[in-house]
N, C-alpha and C positions, 0 to 999 in steps of 0.2 A: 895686675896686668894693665898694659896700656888701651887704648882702644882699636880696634881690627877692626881692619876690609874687612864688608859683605859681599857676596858675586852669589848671585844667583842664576845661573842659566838652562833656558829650556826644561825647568823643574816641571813635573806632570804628577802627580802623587794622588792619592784617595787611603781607604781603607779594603784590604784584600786586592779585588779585581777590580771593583766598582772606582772612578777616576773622578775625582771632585777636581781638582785644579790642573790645567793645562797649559802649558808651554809659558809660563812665567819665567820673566829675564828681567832682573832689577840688578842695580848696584849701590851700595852706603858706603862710600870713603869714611876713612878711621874718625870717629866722634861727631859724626853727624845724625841727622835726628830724621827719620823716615818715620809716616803715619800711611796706615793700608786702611781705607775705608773703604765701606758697600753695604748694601741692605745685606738682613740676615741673610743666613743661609749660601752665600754665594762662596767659601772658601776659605775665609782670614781665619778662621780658626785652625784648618787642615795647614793653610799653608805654614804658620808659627809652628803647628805639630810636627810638620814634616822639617823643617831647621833643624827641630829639637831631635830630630831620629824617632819618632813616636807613629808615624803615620809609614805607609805603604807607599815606596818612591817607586816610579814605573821608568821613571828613564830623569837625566838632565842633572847638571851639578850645582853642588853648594862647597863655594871657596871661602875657607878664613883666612884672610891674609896668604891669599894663592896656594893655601890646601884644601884639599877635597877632603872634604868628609862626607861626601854620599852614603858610602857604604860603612861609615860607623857606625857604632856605637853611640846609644845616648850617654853613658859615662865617658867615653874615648870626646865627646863635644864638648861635656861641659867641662873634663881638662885643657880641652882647645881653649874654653874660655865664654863659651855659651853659655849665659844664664836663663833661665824661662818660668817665668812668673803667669799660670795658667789661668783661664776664666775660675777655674772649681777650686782655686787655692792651694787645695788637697795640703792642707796643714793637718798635724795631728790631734783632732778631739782632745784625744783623752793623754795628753802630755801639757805640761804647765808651756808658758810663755818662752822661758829659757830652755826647755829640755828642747825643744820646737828649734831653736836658733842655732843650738850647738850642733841640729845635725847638718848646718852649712858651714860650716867651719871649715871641710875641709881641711882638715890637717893643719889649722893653726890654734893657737891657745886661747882658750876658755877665756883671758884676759882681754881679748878681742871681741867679746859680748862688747865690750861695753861701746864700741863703734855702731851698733845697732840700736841701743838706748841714747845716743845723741843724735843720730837720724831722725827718732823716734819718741821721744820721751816717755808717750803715754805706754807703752811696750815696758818701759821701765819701772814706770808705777804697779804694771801688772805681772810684774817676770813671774810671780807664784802662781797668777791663774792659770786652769786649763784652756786649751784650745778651744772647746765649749763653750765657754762661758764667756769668750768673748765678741760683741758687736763685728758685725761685717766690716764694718771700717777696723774693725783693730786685728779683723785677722784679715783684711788685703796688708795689712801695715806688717804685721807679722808674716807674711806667704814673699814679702817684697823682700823685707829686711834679710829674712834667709837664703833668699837669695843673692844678696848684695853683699853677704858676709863671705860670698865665694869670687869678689873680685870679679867680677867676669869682664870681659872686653867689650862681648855683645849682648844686651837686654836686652832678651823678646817679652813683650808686655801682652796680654791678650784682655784685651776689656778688663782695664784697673780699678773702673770709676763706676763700674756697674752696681747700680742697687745703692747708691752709696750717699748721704747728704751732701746738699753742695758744697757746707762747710771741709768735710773730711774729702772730695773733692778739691777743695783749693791745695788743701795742705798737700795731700801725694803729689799732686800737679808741681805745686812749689819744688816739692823735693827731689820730682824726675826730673825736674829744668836744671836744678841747680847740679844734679849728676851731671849731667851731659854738658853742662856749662863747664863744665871741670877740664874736660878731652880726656878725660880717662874711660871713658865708656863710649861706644855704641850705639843708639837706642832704634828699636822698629817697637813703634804702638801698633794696635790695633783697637781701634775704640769706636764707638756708637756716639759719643757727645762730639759732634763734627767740630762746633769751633772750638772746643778746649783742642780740639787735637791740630786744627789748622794751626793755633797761634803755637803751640807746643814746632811743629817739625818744621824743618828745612825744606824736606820734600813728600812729594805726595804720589801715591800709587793707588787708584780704583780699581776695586773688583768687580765684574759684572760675570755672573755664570761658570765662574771659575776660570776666566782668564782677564790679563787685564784690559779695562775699557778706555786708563784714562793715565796719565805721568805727567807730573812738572811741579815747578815748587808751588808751597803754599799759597804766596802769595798770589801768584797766577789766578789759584781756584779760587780765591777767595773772593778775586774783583769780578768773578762771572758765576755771576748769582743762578742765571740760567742755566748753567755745566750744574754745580750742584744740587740745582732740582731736577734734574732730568736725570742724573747718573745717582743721587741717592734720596730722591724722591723727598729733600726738607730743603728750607731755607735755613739761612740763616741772618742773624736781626745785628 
């Protein structure tokens, strides 16, 4: 797939009754690079969940390429072309490397593994291991890759780099740039390491209490040191 409009507007969602995000309205033209920051707790999780169809929407749309998929399905989205690469990974323990990969295939051939071991390499050194057995960096690399084996238009990323060394750090980093460097994809992070994700996006969206506090491109926030400690309470050097 190519990369797709994002439209988000007047989105308000939570879980059940209880409303974690309110009246959010952003837009990401086809393969551009949007990062959502804010201290914990304020939303970026909900709000990635609520794209993906996983969260409680209370009102307001979400357009791909000028369709609404509010009221779908989480599998009705990610045939739209939504991919979502979660905090929890939620990979399968107790399935090897490659059994893990082939459940994103989506309906293309086994033969297409191997697009995932040149993303990845070390995934390839391990296709036999289980999903147990391996380091936190090699199952964000495995939770990414099965995702990315589904093509998608839009990757929602929700905290990649979490827990992660900074080496296995560089490397993901490398590898969402160079996606997005492509135009074939989409990209909305949501990440905690503020400058990997400044220099990473085009543009920038703060959360504060579940609505946003703060929009404009990166480089904007980056030359006002003061916005960033006041709205995410860190500098950066």
């Amino acid at each position: 797939m190519a990369a797709a409009r994002l439209d988000v507007d007047n989105l308000s969602a939570g879980y059940g009754p209880t409303q974690i995000i309110t009246d959010m309205s952003f837009a990401v033209p086809a393969g551009d690079r949007l990062a959502i920051l804010g201290r914990n707790g304020v939303g970026k999780t909900t709000l990635l969940a609520t794209l993906m169809g996983l969260s409680t929407r209370h009102r307001g749309a979400i357009k791909v390429d000028g369709h609404d998929l509010a009221d779908s399905s989480t599998s009705s989205r990610a045939r739209r072309g939504v991919g979502y690469v979660p905090q929890t990974r939620d990979i399968f323990r107790s399935l090897t490397v490659e059994e893990n990969l082939s459940t994103g295939l989506k309906g293309r051939s086994r033969a297409d593994l191997t697009e995932a071991y040149e993303m990845f390499p070390r995934l390839g050194e391990r296709r036999r291991h289980l999903g147990l057995q391996l380091s936190g960096g090699e199952q964000q690399m495995l939770a990414m890759a099965r995702t990315l084996l589904g093509k998608p238009s839009i990757l929602l990323l929700d905290e990649p780099l979490e827990g992660l060394a900074p080496v296995i750090c560089d490397e993901l980093m490398s590898m969402i740039a160079r996606l997005a460097a492509s135009g074939d994809m989409t990209v909305v992070l949501v990440e905690q390491q503020i400058e990997r994700a400044l220099d990473f996006a085009d543009r920038v969206i703060v959360i504060e209490r579940g609505r946003q506090a703060w929009g404009g491109s990166s480089e904007e926030l980056k030359q006002d040191r003061g916005l960033i400690d006041r709205l995410l309470g860190v500098g950066i050097h």
